[in-house]
N, CA, C and O of each residue as an XYZ file, in Angstrom:
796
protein
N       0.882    -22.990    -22.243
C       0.296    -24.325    -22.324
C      -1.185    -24.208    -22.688
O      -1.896    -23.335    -22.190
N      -1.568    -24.981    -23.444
C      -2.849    -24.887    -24.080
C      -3.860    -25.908    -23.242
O      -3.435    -26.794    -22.501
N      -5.095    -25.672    -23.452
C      -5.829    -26.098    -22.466
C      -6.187    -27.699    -22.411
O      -6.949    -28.272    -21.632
N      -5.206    -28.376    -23.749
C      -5.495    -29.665    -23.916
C      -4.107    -30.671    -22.827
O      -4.118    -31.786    -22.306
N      -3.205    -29.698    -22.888
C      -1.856    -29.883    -22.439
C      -2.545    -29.880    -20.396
O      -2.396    -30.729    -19.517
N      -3.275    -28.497    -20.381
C      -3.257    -28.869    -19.097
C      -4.342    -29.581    -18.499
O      -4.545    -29.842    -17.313
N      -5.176    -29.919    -19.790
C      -6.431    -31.513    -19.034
C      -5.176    -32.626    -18.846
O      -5.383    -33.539    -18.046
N      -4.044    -32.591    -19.465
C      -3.151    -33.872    -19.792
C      -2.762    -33.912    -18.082
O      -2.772    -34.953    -17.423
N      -2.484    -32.792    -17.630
C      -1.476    -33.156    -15.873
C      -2.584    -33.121    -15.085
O      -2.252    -33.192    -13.901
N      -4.516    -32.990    -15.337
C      -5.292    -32.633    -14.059
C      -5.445    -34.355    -13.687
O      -5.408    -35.363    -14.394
N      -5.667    -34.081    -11.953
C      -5.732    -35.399    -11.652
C      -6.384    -35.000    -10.510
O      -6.298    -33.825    -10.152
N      -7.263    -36.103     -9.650
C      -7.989    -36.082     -8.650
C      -6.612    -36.006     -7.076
O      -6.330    -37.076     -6.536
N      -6.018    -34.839     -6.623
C      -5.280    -34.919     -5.852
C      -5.829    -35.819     -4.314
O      -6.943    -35.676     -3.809
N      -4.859    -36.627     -3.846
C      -4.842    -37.144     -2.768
C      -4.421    -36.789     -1.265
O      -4.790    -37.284     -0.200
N      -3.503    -35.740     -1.556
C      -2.510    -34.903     -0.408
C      -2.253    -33.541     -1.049
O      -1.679    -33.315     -2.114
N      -2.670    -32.875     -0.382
C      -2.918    -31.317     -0.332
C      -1.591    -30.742      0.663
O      -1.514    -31.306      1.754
N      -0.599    -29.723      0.388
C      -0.173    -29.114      0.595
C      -0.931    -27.689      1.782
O      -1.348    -26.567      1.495
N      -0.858    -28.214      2.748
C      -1.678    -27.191      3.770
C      -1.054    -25.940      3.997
O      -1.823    -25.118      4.495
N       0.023    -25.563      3.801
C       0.653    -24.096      3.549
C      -0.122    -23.031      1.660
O      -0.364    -21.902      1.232
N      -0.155    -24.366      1.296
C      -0.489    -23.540     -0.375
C      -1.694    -23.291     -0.295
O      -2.502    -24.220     -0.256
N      -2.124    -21.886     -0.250
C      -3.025    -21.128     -0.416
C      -3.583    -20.379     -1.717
O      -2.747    -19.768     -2.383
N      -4.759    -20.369     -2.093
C      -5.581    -20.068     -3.732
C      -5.828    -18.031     -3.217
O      -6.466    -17.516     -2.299
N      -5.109    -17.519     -4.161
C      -5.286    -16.070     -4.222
C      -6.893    -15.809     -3.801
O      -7.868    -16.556     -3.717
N      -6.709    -14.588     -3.611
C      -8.682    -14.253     -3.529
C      -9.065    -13.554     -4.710
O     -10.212    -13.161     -4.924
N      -8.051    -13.395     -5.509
C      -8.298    -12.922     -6.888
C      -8.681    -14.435     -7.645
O      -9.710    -14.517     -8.316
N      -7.769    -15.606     -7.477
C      -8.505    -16.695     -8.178
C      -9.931    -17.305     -7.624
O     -10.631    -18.096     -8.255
N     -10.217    -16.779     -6.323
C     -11.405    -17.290     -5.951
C     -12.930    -16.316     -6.379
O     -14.064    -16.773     -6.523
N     -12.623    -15.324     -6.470
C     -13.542    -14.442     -7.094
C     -13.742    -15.172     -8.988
O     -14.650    -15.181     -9.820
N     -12.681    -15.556     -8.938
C     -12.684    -15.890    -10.880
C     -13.496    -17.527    -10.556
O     -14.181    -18.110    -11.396
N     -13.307    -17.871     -9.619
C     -14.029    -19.583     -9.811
C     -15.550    -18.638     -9.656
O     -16.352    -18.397    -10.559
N     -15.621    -18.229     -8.257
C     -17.136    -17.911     -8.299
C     -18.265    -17.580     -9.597
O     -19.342    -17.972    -10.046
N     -16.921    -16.321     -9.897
C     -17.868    -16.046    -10.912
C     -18.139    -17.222    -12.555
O     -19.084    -17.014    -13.315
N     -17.390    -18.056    -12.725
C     -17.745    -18.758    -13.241
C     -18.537    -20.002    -13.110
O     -19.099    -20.603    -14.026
N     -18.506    -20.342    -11.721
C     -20.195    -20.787    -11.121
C     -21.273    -19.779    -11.456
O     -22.262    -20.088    -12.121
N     -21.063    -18.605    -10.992
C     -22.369    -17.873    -11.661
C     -22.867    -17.770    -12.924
O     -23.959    -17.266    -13.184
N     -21.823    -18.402    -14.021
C     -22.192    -17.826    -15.350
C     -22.454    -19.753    -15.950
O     -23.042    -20.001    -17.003
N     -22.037    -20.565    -15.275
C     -22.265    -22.186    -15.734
C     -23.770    -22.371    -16.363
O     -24.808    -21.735    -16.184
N     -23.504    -23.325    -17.042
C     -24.797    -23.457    -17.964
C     -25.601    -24.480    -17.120
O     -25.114    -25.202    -16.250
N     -27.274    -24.427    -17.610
C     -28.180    -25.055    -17.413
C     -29.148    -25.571    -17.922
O     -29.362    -24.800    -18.858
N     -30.186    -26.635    -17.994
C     -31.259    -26.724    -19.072
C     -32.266    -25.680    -18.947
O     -33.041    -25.858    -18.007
N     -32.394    -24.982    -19.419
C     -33.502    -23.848    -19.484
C     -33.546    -23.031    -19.006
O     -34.461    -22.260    -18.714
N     -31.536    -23.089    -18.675
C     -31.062    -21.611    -17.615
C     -31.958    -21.520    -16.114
O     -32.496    -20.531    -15.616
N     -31.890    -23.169    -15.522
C     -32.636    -23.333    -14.684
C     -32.060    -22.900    -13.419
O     -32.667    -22.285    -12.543
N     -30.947    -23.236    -13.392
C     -29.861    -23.079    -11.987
C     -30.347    -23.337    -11.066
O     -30.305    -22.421    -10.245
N     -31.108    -24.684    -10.572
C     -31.271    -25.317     -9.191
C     -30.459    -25.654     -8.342
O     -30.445    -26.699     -7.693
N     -29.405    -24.366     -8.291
C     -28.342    -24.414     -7.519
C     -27.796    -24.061     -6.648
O     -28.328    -22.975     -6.421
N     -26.645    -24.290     -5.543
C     -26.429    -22.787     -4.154
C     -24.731    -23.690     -4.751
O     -24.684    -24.742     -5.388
N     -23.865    -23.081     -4.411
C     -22.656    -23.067     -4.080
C     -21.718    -22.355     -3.152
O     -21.412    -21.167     -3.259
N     -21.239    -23.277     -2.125
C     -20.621    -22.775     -0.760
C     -19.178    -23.076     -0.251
O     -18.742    -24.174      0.095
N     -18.298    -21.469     -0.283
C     -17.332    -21.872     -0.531
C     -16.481    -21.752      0.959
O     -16.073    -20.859      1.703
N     -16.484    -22.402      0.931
C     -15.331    -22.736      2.899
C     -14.306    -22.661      3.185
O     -13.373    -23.448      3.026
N     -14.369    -21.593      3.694
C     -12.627    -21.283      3.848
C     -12.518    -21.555      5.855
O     -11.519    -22.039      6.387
N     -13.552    -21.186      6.494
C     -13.255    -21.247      7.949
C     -12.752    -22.518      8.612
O     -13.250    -23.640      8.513
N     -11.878    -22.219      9.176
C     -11.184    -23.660      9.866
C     -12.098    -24.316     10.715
O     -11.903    -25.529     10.795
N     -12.954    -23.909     11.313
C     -13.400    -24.659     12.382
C     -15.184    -25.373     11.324
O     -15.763    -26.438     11.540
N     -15.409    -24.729     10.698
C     -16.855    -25.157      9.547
C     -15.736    -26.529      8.933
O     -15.955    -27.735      8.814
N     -14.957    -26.002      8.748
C     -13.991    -26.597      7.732
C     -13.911    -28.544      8.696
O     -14.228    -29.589      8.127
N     -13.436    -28.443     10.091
C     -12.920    -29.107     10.597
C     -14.921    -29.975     10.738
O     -15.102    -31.174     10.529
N     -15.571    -29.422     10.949
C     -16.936    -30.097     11.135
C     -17.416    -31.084      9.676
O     -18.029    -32.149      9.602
N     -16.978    -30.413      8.886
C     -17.101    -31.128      7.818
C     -16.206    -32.065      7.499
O     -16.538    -33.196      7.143
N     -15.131    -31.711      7.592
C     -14.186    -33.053      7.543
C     -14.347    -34.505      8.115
O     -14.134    -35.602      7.600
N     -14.761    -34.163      9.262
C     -15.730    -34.970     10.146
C     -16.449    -35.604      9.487
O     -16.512    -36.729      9.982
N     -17.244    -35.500      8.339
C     -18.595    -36.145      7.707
C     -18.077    -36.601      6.140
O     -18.838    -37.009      5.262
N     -16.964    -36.474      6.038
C     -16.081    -36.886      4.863
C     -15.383    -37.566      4.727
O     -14.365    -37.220      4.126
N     -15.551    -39.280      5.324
C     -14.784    -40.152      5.049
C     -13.792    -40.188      4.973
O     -13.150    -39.517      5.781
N     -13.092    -40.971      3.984
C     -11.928    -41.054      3.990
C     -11.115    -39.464      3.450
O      -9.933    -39.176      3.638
N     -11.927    -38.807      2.910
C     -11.750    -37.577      2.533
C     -11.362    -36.685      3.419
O     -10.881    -35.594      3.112
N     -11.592    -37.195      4.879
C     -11.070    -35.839      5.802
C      -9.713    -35.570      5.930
O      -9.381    -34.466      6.359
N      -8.984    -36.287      5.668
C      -7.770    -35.383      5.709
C      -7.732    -34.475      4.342
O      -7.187    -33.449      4.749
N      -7.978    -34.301      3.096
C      -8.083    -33.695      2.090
C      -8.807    -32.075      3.132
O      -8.396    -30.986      3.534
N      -9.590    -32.585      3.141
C     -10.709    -31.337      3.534
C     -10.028    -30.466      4.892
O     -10.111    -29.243      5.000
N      -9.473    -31.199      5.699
C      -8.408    -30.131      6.723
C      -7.400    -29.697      5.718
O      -7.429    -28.490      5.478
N      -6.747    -30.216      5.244
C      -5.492    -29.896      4.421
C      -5.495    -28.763      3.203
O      -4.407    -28.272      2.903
N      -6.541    -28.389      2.582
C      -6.987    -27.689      1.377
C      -7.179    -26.175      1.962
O      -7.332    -25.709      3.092
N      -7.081    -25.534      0.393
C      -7.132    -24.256      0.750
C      -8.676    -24.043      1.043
O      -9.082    -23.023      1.601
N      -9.344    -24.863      0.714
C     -11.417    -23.814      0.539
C     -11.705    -25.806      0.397
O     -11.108    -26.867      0.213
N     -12.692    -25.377      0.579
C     -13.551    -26.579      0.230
C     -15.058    -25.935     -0.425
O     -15.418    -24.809     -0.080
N     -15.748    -26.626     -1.233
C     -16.410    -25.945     -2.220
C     -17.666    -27.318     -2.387
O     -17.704    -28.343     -3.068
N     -18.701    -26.609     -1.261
C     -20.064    -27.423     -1.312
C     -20.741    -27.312     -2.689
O     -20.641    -26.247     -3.298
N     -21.516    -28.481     -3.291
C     -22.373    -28.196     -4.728
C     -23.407    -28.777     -4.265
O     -23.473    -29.995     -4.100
N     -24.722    -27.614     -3.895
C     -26.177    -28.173     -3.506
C     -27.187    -27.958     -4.636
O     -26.958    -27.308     -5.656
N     -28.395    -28.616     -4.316
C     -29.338    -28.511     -5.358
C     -30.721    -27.840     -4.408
O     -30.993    -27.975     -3.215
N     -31.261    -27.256     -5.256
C     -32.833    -26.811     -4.514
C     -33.704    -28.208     -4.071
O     -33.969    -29.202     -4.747
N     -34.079    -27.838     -2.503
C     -34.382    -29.222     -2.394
C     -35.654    -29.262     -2.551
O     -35.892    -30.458     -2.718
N     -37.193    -28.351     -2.629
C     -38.131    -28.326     -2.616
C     -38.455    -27.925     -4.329
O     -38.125    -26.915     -4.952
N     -39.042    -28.849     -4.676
C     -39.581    -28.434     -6.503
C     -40.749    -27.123     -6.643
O     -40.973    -26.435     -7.639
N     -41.249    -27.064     -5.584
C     -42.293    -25.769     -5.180
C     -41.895    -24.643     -5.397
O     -42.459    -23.744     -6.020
N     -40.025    -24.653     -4.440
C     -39.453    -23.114     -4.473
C     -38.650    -23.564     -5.412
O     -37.647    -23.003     -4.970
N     -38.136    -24.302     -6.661
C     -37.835    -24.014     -7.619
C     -38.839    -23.465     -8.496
O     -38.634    -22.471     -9.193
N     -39.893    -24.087     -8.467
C     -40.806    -23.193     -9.552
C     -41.599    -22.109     -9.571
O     -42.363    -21.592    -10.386
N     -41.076    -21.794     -8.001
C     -41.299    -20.143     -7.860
C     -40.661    -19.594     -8.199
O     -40.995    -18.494     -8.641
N     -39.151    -20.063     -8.211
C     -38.220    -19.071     -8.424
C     -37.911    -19.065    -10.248
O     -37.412    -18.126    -10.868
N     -38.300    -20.186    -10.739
C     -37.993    -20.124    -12.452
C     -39.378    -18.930    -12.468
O     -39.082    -17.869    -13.018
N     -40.540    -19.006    -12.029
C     -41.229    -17.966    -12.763
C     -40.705    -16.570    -12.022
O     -41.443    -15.637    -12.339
N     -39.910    -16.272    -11.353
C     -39.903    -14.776    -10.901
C     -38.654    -14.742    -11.849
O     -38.323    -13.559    -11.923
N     -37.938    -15.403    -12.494
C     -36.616    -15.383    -13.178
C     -36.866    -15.645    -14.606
O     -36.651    -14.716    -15.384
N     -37.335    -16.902    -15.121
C     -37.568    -17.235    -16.407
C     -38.509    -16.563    -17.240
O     -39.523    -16.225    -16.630
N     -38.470    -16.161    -18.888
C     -39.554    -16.079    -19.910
C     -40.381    -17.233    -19.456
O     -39.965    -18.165    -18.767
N     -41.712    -17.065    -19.953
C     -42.791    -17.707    -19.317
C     -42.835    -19.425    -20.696
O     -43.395    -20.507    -20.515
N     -42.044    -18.969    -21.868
C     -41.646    -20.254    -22.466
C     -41.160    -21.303    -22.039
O     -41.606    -22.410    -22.339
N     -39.928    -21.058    -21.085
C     -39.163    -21.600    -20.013
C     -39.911    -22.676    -19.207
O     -39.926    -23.890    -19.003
N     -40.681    -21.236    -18.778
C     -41.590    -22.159    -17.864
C     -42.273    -22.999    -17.955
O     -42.300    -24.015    -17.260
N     -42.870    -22.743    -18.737
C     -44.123    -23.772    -19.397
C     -43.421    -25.380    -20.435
O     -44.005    -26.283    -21.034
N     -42.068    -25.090    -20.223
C     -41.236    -26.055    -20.415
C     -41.632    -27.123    -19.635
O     -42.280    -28.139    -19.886
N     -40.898    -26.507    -18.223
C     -40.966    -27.348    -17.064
C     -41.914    -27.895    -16.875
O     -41.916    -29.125    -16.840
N     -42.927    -27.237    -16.707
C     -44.606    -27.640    -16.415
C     -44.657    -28.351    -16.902
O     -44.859    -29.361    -16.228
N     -44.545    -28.580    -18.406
C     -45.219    -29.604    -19.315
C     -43.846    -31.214    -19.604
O     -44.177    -32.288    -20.106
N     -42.917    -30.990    -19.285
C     -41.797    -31.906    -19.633
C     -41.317    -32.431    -18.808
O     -40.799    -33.529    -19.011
N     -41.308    -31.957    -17.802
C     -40.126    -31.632    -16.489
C     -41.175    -32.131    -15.019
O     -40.970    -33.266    -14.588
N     -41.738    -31.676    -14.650
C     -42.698    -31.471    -13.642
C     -43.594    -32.862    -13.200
O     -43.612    -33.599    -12.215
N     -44.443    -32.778    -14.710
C     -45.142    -34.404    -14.683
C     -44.435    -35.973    -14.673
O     -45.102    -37.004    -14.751
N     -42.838    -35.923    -14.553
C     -42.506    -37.037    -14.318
C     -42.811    -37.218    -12.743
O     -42.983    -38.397    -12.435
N     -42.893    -36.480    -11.899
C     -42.798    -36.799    -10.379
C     -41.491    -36.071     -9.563
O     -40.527    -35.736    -10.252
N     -41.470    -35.910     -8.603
C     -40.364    -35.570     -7.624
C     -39.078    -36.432     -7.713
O     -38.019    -35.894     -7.390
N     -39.080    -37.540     -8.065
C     -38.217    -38.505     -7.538
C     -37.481    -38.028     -9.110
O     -36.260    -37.915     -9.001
N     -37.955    -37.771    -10.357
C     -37.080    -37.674    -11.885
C     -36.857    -35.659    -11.655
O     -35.908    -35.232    -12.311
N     -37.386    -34.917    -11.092
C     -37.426    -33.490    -10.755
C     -35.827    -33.607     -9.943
O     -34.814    -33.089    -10.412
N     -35.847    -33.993     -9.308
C     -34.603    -34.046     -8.161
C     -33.528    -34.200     -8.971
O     -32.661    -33.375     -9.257
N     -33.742    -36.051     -9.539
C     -32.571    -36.032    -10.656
C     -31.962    -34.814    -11.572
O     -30.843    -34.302    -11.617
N     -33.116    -34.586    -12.242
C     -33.027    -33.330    -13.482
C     -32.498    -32.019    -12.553
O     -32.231    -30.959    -13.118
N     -32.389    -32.141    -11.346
C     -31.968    -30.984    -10.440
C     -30.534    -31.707    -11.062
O     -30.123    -31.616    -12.219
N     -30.020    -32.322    -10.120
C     -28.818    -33.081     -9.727
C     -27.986    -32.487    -10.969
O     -27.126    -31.612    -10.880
N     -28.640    -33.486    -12.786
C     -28.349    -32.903    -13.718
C     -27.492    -31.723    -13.966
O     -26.384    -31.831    -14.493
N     -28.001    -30.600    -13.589
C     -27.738    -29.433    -13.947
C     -26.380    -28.641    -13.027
O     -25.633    -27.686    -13.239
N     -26.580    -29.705    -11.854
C     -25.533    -29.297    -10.863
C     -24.059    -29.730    -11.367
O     -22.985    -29.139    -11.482
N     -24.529    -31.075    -11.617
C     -22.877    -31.901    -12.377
C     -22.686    -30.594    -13.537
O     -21.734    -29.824    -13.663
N     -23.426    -30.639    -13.984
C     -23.143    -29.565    -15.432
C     -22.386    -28.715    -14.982
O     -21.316    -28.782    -15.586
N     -22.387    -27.407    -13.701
C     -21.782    -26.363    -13.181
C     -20.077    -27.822    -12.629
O     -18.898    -27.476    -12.557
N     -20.236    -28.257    -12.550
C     -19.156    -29.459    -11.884
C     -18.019    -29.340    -13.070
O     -16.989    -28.688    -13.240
N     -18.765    -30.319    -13.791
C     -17.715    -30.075    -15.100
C     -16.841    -28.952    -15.705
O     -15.788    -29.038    -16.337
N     -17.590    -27.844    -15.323
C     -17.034    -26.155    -15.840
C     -16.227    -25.673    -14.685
O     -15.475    -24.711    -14.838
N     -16.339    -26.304    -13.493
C     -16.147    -25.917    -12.065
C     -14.047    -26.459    -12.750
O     -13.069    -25.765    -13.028
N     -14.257    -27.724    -12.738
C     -13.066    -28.564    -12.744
C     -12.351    -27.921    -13.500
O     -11.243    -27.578    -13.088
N     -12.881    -27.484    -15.158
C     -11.921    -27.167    -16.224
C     -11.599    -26.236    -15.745
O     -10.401    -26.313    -16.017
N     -11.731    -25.040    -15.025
C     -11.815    -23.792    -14.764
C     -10.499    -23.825    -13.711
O      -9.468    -23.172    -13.872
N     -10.807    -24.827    -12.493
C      -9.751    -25.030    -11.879
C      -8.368    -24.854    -12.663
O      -7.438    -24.084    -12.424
N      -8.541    -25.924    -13.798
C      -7.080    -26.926    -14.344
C      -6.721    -25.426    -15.220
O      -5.519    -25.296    -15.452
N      -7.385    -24.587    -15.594
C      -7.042    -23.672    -16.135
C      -6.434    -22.512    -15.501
O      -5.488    -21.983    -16.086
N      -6.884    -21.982    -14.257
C      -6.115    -21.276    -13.403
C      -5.043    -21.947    -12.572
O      -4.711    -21.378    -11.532
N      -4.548    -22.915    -12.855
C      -3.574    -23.747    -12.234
C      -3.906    -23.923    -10.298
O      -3.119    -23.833     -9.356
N      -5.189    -24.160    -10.329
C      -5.716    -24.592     -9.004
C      -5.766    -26.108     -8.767
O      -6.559    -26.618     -9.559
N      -5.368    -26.728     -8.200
C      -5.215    -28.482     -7.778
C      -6.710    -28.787     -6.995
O      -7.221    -28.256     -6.009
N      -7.155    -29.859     -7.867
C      -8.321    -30.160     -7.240
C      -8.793    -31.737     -6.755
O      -8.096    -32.698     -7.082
N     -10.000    -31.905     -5.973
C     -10.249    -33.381     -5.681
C     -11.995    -33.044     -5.620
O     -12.581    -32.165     -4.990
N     -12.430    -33.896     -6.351
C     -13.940    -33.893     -6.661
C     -14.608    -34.918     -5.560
O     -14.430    -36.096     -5.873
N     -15.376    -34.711     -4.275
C     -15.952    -36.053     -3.351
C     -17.615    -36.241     -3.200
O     -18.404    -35.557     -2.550
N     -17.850    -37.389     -4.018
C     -19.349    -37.551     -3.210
C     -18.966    -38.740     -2.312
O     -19.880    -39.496     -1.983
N     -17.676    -38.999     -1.863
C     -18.040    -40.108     -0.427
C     -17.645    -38.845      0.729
O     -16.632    -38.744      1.421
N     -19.055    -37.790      0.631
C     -19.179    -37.622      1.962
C     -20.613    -37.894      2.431
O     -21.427    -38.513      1.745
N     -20.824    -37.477      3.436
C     -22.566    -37.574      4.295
C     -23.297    -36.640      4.504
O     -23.550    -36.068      5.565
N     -23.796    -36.391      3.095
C     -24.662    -35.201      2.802
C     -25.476    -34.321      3.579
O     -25.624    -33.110      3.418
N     -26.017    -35.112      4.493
C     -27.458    -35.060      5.973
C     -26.346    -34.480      6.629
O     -26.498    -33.274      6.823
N     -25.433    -34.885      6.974
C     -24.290    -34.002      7.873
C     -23.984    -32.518      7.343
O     -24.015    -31.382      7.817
N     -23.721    -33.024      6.309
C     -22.818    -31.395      5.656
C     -24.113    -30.539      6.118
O     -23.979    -29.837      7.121
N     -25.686    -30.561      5.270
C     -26.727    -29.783      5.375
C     -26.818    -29.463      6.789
O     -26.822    -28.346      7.306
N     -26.895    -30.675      7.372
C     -27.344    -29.737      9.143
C     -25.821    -28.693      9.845
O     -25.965    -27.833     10.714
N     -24.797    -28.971      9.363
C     -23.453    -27.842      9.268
C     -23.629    -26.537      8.962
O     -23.492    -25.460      9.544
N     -24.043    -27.001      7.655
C     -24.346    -25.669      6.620
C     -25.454    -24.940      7.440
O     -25.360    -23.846      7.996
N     -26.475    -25.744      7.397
C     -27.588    -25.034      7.880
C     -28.290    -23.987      7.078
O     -28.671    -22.913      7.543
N     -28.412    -24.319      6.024
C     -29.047    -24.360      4.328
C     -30.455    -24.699      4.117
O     -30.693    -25.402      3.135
N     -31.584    -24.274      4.970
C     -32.283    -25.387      4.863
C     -33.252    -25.502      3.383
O     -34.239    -26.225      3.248
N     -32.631    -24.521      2.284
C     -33.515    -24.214      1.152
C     -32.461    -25.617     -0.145
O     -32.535    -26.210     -1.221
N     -31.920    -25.482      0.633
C     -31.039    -26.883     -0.295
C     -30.357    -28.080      0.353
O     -30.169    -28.242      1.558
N     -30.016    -28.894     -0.650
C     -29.316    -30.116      0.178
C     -27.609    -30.406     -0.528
O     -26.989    -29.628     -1.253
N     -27.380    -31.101     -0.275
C     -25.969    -31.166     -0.308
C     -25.753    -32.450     -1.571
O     -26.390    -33.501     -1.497
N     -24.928    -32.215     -2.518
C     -24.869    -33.396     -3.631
C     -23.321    -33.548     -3.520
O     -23.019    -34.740     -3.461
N     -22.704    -33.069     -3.494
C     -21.070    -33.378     -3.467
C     -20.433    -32.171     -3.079
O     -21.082    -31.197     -2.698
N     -18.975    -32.189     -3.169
C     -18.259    -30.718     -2.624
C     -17.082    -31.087     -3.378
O     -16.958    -32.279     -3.660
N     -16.176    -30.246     -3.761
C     -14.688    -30.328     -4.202
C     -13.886    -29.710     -3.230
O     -14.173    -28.670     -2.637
N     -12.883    -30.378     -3.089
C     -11.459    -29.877     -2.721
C     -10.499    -29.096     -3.168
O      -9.664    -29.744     -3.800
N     -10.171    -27.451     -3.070
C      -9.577    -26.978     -3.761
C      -8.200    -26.830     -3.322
O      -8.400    -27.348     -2.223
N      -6.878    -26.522     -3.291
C      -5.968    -26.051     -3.105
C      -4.765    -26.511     -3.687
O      -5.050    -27.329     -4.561
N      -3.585    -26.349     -3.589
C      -2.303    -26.564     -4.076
C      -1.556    -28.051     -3.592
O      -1.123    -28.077     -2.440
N      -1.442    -28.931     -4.200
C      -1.412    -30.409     -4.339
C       0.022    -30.781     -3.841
O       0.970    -30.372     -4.511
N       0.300    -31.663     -2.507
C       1.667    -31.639     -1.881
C       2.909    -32.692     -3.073
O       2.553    -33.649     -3.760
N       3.759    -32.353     -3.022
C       4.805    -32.747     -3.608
C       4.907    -34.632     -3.357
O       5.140    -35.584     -4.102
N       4.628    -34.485     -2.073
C       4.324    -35.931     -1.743
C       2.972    -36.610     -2.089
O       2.622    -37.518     -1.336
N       2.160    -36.283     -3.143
C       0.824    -37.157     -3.517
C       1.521    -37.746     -4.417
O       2.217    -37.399     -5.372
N       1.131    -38.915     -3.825
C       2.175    -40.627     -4.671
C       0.225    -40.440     -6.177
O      -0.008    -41.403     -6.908
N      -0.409    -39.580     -6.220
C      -1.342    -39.872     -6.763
C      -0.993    -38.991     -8.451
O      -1.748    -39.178     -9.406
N       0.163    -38.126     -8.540
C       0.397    -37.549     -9.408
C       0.756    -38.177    -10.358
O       1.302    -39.265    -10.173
N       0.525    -37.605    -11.842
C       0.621    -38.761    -12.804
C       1.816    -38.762    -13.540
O       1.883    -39.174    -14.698
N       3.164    -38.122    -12.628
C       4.485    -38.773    -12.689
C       4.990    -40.145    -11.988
O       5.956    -40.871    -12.219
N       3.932    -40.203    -11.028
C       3.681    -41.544    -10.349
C       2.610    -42.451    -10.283
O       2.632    -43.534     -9.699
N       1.765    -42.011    -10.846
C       0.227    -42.901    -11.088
C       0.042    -42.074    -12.282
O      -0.552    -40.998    -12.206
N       0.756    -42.744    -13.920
C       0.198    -42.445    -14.763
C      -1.678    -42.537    -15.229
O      -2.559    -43.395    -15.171
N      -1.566    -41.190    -15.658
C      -3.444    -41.785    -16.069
C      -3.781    -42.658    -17.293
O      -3.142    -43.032    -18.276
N      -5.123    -42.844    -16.810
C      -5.957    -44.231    -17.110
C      -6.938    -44.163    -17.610
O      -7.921    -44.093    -16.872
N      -7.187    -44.147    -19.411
C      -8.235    -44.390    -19.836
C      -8.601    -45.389    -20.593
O      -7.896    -46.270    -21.085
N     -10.002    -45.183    -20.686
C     -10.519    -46.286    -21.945
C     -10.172    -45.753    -23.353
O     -10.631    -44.640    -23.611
N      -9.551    -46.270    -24.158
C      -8.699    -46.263    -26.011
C     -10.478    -45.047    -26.408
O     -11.690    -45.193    -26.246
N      -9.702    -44.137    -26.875
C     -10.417    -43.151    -27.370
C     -11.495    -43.470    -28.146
O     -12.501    -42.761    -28.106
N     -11.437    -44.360    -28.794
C     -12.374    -45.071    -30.006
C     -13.440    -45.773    -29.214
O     -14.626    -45.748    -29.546
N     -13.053    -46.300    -28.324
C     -13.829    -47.423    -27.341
C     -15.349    -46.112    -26.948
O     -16.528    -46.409    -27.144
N     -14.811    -44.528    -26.306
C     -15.900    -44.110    -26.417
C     -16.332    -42.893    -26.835
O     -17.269    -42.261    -26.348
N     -15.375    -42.450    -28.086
C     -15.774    -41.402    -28.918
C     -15.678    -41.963    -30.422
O     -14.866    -42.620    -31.073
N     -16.961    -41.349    -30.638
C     -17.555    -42.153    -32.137
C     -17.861    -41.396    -33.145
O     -18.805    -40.609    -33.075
N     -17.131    -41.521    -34.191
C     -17.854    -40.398    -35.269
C     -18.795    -41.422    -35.788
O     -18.883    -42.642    -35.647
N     -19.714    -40.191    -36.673
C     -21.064    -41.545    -37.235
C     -21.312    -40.484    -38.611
O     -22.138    -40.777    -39.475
């Protein structure tokens, strides 16, 4: 199956199969493709935290809405934080980045303020998100993407205090009974034209 065939069956799972467990050979292959995800200026204002312990597991569920049963039920759950201080990001782009890079930031990036810095964090995180998902649908891993959880919760859990918490995914093997599969909730888009445009 080709990789267009299997964007066709990915779907945001609702009920997780709590016996189906993700190899540790496929979890080494997600990681490392978080490590290699792209960024603007190869910035990576990023941490990624992957949860497998039942009882971390069960604290967080706790702070995940309607999402907590997903989050007991799954094989890993998979925090996506951003650097929360712009200070120790731009310590860390100059101990890491060509000094072009840098002087990017400084001059483009920096002088909008904290409040557009954060965003342009955020940015770069969805970016690893997007590669996160395909990557899933490609190793035949079942997934659920959540920002209705309570971020301030997850962080004081985690106990992270160099980052904060922007969303987390749900990883594991998707129960037979999710009325959310799209043999039963065909998917739903907007007519291709409506928002892809040649010019």
């Amino acid at each position: 199956m080709n990789f267009l065939e299997k964007m066709k069956t990915r779907y945001a799972v609702k009920k997780y199969n709590p016996q189906g467990k993700i190899s540790d050979e496929k979890i080494q292959m997600l990681k490392e493709i978080l490590h290699l995800s792209p960024s603007s200026i190869n910035s990576q204002p990023w941490n990624f935290i992957f949860v497998s312990n039942s009882e971390i597991k069960e604290q967080l569920a706790e702070a995940s809405y309607f999402n907590k049963e997903k989050v007991l039920e799954s094989s890993q759950l998979v925090v996506f934080q951003a650097i929360k201080n712009p200070e120790d990001f731009e310590k860390q782009i100059e101990e890491n980045l060509p000094e072009g890079l840098v002087e990017y930031y400084r001059t483009f990036v920096k002088p909008q303020g904290e409040a557009a810095i954060k965003s342009w964090f955020a940015h770069q995180v969805y970016l690893a998100l997007g590669v996160f998902l395909s990557a899933c649908v490609d190793l035949g891993i079942d997934s659920t993407p959540m920002e209705g959880i309570e971020g301030d919760k997850y962080d004081s859990i985690l106990n992270n205090e160099k980052y904060e918490t922007l969303f987390a995914v749900v990883i594991g093997q998707k129960s037979e009974e999710d009325k959310n599969q799209p043999i039963h909730t065909p998917k739903r888009r907007l007519e291709r034209k409506k928002v892809i445009v040649e010019m």
